[in-house]
N, C-alpha and C positions, 0 to 999 in steps of 0.2 A: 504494500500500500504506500502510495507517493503520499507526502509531508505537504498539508493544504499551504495558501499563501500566506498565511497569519504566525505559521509556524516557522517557516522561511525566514520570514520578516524578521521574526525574535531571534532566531539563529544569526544572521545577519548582522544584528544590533550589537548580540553578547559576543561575535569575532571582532566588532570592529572597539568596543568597548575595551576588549581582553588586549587589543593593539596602541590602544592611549594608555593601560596602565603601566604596563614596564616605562614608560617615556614620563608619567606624573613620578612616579616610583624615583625611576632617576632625577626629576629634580629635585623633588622633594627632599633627598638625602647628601643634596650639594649642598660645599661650602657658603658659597653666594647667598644674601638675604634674599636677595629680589627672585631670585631661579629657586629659592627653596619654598617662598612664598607661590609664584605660579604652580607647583607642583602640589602643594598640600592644599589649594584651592582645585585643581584638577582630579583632585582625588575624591573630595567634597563631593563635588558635582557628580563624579560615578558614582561612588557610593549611594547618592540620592539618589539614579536615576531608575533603579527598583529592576535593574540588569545583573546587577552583583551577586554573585552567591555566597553564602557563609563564609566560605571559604576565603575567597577573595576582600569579602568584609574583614575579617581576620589580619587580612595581609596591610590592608590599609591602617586597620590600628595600631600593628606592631611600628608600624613606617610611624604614625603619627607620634606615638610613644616616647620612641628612638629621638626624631627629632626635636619632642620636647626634654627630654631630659637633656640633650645637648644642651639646651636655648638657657634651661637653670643652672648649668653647670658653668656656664659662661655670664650667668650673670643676667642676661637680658628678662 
């Protein structure tokens, strides 16, 4: 049985979703304020987008974590 258009569509989303996240991921975890800002704002946004699975929800808080506990260890 062929996968209707609605299912496509969602397939579709969740590859092109699953190809922004290694590129938030990376900036997110850069030195730069401004490149680390774009990235945990990109991250945001997927996470909302109700595309993410646990898993990947997971992955973004660990990212989130990481780069806060930097951000106190420096002070800011």
């Amino acid at each position: 049985m062929e996968p209707g258009p609605s299912r496509t569509k969602g397939q579709k989303s969740r590859r092109a979703e699953w190809r922004r996240t290694p590129w938030a991921l990376d900036r997110a975890l850069d030195p730069g304020e401004g490149t680390k800002a774009l990235g945990l704002a990109t991250l945001e946004v997927l996470a909302r987008s109700g595309l993410a699975r646990t898993e990947e929800l997971e992955l973004f808080d660990i990212a989130w974590k990481s780069v806060s506990g930097e951000r106190e260890r420096r002070g800011h």
